[in-house]
N, C-alpha and C positions, 0 to 999 in steps of 0.2 A: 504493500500500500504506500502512495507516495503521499507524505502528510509536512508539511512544514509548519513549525512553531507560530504564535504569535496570531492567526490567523481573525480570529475571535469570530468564530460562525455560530449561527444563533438556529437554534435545532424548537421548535414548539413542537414538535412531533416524537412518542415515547418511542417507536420501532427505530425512528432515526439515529437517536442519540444514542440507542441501546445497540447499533449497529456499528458506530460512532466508536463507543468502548472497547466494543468486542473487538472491532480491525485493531484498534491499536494495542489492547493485553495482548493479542496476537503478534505481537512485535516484541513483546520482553515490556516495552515501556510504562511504569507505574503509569496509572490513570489517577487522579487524584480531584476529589466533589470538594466546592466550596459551599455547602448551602447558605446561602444568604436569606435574610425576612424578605419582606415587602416593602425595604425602604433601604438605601443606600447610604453609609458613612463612613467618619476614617475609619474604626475600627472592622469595615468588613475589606477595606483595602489594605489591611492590618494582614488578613487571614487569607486573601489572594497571592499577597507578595511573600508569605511564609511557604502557600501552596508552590512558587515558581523558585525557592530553592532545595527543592529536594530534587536529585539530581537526577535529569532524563527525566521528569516530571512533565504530564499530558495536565494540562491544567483544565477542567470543566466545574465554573462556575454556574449551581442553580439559581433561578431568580424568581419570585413572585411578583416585585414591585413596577412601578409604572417604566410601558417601551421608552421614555426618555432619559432614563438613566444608563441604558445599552450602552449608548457612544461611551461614557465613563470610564466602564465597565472594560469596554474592548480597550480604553488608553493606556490598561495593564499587561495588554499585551498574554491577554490569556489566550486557549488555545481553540474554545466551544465555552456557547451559553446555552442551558436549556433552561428559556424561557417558560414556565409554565404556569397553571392557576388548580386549582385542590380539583376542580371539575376535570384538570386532564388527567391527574394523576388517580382519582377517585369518582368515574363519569357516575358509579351508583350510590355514592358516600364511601364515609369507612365504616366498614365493615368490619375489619382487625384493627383493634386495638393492643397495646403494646403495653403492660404495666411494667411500671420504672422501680417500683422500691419503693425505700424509704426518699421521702424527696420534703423539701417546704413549701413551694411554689410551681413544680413543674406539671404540664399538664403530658399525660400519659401520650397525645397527638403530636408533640413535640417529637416524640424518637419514634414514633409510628413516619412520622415525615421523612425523617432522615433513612431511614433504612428501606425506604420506599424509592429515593432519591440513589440511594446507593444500589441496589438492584435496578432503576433503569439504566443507571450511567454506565453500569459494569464497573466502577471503580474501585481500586485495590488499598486507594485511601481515603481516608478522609481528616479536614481540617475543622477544628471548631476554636471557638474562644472559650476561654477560661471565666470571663462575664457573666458564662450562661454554665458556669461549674455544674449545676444540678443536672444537667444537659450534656456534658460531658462524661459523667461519671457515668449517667444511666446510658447510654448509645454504647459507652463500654461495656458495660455489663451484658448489654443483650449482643456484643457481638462474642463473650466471651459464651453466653449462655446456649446462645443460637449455632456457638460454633462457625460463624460468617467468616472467613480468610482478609476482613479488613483494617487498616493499622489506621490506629485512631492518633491525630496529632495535635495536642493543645497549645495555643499561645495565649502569652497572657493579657490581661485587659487593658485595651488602653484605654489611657485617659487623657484630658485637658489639661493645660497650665497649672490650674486652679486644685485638682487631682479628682474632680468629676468624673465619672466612668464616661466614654462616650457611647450612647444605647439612643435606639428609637425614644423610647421613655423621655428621654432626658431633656429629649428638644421638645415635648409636650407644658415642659414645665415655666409658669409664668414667670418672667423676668423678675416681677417683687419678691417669688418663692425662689430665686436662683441661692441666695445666700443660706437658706435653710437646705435646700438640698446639696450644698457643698459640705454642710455639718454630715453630711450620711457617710461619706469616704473619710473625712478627718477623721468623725469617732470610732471607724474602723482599723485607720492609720493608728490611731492613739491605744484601742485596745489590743492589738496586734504587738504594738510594743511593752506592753505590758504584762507579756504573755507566760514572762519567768516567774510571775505571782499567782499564776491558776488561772482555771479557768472563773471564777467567782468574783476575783478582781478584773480580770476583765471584760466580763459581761457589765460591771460596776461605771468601769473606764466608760464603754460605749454609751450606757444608760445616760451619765451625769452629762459628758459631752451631747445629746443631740435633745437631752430636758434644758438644758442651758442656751440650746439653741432655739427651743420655744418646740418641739415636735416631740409628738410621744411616739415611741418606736412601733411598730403592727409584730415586729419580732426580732428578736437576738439571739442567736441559736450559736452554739460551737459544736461541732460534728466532725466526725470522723475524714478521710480523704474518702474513704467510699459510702461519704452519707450517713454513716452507724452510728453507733455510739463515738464521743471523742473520747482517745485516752488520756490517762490521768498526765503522761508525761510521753511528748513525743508530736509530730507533724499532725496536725488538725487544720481544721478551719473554718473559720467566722461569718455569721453572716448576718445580715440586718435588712430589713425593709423600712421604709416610712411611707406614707401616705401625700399627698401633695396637690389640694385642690381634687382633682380627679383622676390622679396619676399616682400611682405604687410604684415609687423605685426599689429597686433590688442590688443590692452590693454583696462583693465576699473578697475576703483576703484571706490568706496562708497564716499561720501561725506557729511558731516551737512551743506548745503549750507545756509549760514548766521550765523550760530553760531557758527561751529568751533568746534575739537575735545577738546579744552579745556573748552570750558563753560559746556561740557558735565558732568553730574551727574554722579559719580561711583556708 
């Protein structure tokens, strides 16, 4: 098959792109899905340009969001887009659903998507963000559970200046509530480093930082890396919601729960 990089062909048809995949696994060349939302930002530009350094990497970005964002999309230099909507992927609904675990936020249709995505595409990877942790951990789970051959690749969240995650969410929220939803990443920042005093101080940390900010939290949870229980001493992670007008942000950071980024070994 004679296939040159960079192309950025835009497939709305499942047999195409599914055909798309299949020529090129048949070549040795990882195939690698970006699933994207329904809306475009840095952060999914974040997880394209992660997808184009793995090496001999077919880059196939999915897209939901409006045909205007295509040109963008192609200025990365990706290699295919499959442009699609829940009706092409699901002409009669779904059907199968996909339970995730234990999760705080995620809905079970979230990784029912992705691995939907990843059977049209034929792809042998897949790229997510660490933004959507509850999302990452479960897509792994059911590839470990399902036994699927796909290698799951996380990067981490980005953010703005300010240390605002950047997410769809975020641009919903009203310029006067900007300063209150900048308190969500601080008090996460803050309990994160506070991490060598437990988890009790620092659920404490998060609380006082985002009641001092004027917002009562919807939750503060510290959990395991795969969602479970978090241990008493060892790698966890944090996470918090607040509320905002009519918008629910969502944040989570890493944590050394008990030891603290400074006892850590360089």
């Amino acid at each position: 098959m004679s296939f040159t990089h960079g192309q950025g062909k835009v497939f709305t048809d499942i047999e195409h792109i599914r055909m798309f995949g299949r020529a090129l696994r048949k070549t040795g060349k990882p195939v690698v899905l970006v699933p994207l939302g329904r809306g475009l930002h840095a952060g999914h530009i974040a997880l394209i340009r992660a997808a184009k350094r793995i090496p001999g990497a077919v880059v196939v970005v999915s897209y939901a969001g409006p045909d205007t964002d295509l040109p963008r999309i192609k200025e990365e230099l990706i290699d295919a887009i499959f442009h699609f909507s829940s009706d092409t992927i699901w002409p009669h609904g779904i059907r199968v659903s996909i339970h995730t675990g234990p999760t705080l936020s995620l809905e079970d249709t979230a990784v029912t998507e992705v691995l939907a995505l990843l059977g049209i595409t034929q792809a042998t990877d897949v790229i997510l963000g660490e933004k959507d942790y509850e999302l990452v951990v479960a897509v792994q789970r059911a590839l470990n559970d399902l036994h699927i051959p796909v290698k799951l690749h996380s990067v981490p969240t980005v953010r703005m200046p300010d240390g605002l995650a950047i997410s769809l969410r975020n641009v919903d929220v009203p310029v006067e509530l900007r300063e209150q939803a900048v308190s969500l990443s601080a008090a996460l920042t803050a309990g994160a480093h506070s991490a060598e005093h437990g988890a009790e101080i620092v659920l404490k940390t998060v609380g006082d930082i985002l009641h001092a900010a004027g917002v009562t939290p919807d939750y503060i949870e510290i959990r395991g890396l795969d969602m479970g229980e978090a241990p008493s001493i060892g790698d966890a992670r944090l996470f918090a919601a607040i509320t905002l007008g009519d918008t629910q942000l969502h944040d989570n950071v890493g944590l050394p729960l008990g030891i603290g980024f400074k006892n850590i070994e360089g």
